[in-house]
C-alpha positions in Angstrom: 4.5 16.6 10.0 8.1 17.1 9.0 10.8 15.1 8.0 11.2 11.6 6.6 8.3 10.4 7.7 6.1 13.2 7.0 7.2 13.2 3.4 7.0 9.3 3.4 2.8 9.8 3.8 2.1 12.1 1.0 0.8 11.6 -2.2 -0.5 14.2 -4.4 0.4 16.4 -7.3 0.3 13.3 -10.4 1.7 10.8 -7.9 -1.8 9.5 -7.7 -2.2 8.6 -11.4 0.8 7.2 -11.9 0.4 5.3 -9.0 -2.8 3.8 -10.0 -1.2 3.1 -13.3 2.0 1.6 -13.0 2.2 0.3 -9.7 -1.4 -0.9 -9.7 -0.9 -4.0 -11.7 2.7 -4.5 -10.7 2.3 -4.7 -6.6 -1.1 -3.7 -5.3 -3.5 -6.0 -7.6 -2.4 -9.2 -7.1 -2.4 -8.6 -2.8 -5.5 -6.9 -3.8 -7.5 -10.2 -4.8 -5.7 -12.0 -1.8 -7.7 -9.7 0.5 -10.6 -9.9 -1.6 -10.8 -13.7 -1.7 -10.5 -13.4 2.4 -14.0 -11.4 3.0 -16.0 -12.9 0.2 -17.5 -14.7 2.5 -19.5 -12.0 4.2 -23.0 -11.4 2.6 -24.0 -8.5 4.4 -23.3 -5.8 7.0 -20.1 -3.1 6.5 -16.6 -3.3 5.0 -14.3 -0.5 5.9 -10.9 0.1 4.3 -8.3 2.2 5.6 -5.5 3.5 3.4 -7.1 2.8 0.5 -5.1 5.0 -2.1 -6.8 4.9 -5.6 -9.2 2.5 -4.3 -7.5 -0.6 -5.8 -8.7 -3.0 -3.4 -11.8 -1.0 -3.3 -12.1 -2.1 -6.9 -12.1 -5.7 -5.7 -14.5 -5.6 -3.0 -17.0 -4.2 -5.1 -16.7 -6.6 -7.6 -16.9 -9.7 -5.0 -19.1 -8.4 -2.0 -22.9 -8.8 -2.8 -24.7 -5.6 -2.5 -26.2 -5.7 1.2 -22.8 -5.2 2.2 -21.7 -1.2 2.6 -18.3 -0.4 1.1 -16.6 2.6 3.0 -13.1 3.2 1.7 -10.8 6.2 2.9 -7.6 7.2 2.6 -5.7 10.0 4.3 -4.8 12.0 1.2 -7.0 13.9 -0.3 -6.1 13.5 -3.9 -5.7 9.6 -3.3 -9.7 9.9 -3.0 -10.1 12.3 -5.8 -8.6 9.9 -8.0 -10.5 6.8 -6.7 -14.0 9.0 -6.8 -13.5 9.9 -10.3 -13.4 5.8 -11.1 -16.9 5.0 -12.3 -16.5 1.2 -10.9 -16.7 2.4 -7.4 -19.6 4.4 -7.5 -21.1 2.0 -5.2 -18.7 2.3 -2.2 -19.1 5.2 0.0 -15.0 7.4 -0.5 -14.1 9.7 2.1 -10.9 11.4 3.6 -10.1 10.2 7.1 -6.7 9.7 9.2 -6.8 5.7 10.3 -5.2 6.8 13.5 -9.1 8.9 14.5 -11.4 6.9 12.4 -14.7 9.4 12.1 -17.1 6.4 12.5 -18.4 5.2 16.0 -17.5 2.3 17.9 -18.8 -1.2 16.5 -20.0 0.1 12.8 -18.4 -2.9 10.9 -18.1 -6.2 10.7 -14.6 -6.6 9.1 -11.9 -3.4 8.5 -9.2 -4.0 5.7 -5.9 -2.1 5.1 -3.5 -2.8 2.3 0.1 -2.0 2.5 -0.7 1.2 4.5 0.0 0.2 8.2 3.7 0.6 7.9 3.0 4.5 7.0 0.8 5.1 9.9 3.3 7.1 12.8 1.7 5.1 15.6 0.7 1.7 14.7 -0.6 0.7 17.9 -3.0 3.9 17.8 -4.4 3.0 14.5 -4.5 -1.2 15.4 -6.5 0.0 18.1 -8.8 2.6 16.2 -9.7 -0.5 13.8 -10.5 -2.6 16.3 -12.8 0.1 17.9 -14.7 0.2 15.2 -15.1 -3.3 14.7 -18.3 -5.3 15.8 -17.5 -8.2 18.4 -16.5 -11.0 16.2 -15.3 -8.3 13.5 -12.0 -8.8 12.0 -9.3 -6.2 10.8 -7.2 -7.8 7.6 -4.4 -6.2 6.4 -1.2 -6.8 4.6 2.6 -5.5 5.1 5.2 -5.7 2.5 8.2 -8.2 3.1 11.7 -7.2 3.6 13.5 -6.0 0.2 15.4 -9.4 -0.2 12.2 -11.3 -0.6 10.9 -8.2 -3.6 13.6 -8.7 -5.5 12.0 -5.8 -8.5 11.9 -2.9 -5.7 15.4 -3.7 -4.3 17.1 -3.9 -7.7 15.0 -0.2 -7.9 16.3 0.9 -4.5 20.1 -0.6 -5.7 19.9 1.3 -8.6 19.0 4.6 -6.4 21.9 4.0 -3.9 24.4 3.6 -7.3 22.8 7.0 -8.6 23.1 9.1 -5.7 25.8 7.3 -3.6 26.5 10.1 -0.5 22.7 10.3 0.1 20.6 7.6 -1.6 16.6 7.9 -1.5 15.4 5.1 1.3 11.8 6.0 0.8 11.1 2.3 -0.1 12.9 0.8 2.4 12.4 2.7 5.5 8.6 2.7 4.9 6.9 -0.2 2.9 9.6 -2.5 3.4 10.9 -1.0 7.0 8.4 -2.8 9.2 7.9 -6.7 8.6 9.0 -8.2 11.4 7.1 -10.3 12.6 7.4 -10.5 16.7 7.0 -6.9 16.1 3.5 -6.9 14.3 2.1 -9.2 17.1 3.5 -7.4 20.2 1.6 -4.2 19.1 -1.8 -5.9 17.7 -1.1 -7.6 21.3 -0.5 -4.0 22.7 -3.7 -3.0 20.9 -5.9 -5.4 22.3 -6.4 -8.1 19.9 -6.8 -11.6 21.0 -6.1 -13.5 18.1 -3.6 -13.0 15.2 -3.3 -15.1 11.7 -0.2 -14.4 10.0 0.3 -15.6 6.6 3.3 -15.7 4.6 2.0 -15.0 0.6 4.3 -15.3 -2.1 2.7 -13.7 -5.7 4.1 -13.1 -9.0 4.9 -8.9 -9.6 4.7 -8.2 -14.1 5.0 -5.0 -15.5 4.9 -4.8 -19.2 8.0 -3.5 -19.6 11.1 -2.2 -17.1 10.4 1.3 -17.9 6.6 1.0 -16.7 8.2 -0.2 -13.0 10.7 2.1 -12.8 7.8 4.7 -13.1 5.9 3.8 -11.3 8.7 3.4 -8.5 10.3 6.4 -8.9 8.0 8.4 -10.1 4.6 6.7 -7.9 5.5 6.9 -4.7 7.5 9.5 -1.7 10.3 8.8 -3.5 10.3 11.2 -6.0 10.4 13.7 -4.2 13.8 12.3 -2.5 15.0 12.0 -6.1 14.3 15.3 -7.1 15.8 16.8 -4.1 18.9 14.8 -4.7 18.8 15.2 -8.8 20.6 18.5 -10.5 19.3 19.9 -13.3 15.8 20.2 -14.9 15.8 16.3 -16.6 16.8 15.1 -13.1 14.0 12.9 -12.2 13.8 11.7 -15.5 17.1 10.4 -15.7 16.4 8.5 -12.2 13.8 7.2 -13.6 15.7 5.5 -17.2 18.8 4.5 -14.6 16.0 2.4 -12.9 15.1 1.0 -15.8 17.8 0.5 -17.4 18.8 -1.5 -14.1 15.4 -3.4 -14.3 16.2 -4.0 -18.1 19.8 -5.7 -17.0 18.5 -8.0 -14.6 15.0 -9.2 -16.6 15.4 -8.5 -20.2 13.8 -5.3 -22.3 9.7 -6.9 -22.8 7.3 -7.7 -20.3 9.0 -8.6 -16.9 7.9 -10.8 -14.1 9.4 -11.0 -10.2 8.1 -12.9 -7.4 7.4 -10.3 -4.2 6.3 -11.4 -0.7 4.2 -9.9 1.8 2.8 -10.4 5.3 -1.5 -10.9 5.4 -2.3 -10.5 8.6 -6.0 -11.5 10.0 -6.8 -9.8 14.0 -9.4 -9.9 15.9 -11.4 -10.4 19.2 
């Protein structure tokens, strides 16, 4: 793929650690146990996650799902499962590479399919709605959660503000075009309508974001995600990303103080099936 959104779905080179690291705990944990606490109530069968990235809710699932139920977690990016393989916690859960969009399982393998915060990256969403819910049993359901708009994050938009004061005549829009770019919510149930669900849950859930300091968010915002590489193609000279990186946290440090920091961020968990 090229352009925007080709760039906007990869993740390699040390993107992947400092993903896992900083913006593990601050976004992808909390929403993490959400989904967690929603299938704990299967005792056996097959989980499947899509998107899973460093395999943070994989991490979860583990920990809550008894063992008669199989764990199979993939992402798209190779290195994304590289770095969740290497985690010794997850040797239980079966890690593979796979496109959500054609799903190298056949139909009806599992009884639920979860996907956190990756739908809004997939370039057809009605194509991969529908590949989940092929691969659901009857009765399955596919759970997955969507980022908010940037009002209701207020840590990633004073991160995005910060970019758009940095580089004025061209400001990164990684994070708002993609994980914040698609939360609306007729939207979301015209295309799980589109692909063939019957029934749609859509839960408004408000949790707390921390980092333990504003230079550890503004990492792992600018420097964990697609976003870096619009910094560095917008920053000159060799300490550009670097200095990206500070102004975000210096930005961070303005609006919540110089220790540990604390946000509230919102996102869509969404429950399909039938």
């Amino acid at each position: 793929m090229t352009g925007p959104a080709g760039g906007d779905i990869v993740f390699a080179g040390s993107i992947p650690a400092l993903y896992d690291r900083y913006l593990g705990p601050l976004l992808f944990a909390p929403y993490a146990r959400e989904l967690g606490e929603r299938l704990a109530d299967l005792k056996a069968g097959a989980v499947l996650e899509t998107a899973a990235g460093t395999g943070i809710v994989t991490e979860v699932l583990v920990d809550k799902l008894p063992a008669g139920v199989e764990i199979v977690a993939t992402d798209l990016n190779q290195a994304m499962v590289d770095h969740a393989a290497a985690k010794p916690a997850l040797a239980r859960a079966m890690l593979r590479q796979a496109d959500a969009l054609t799903l190298p399982f056949e139909a009806g393998r599992f009884d639920a399919v979860v996907c956190q915060f990756g739908a809004m990256f997939f370039p057809d969403r009605v194509a991969g709605y529908r590949e989940a819910r092929r691969v659901l049993k009857p009765g399955g359901r596919f759970l997955f959660a969507i980022w908010d708009s940037l009002d209701r994050n207020p840590m990633t938009r004073c991160v995005v503000d910060a970019m758009a004061r940095r580089f004025p005549t061209d400001p990164p829009r990684f994070l708002a075009r993609t994980p914040h770019g698609h939360s609306d919510r007729r939207t979301i149930r015209r295309e799980l309508a589109e692909a063939g669900y019957g029934t749609v849950e859509l839960n408004i859930v408000s949790l707390s974001s921390r980092a333990d300091s504003p230079r550890d968010a503004a990492i792992g915002l600018c420097q964990g995600t697609p976003m870096r590489g619009e910094i560095e193609a917008r920053a000159t000279g060799p300490n550009g990303l670097q200095a990206a990186t500070e102004a975000a946290a210096a930005a961070l440090a303005a609006e919540y103080g110089n220790g540990p920091i604390e946000a509230p961020m919102q996102a869509l968990v969404v429950v399909a099936s039938g």
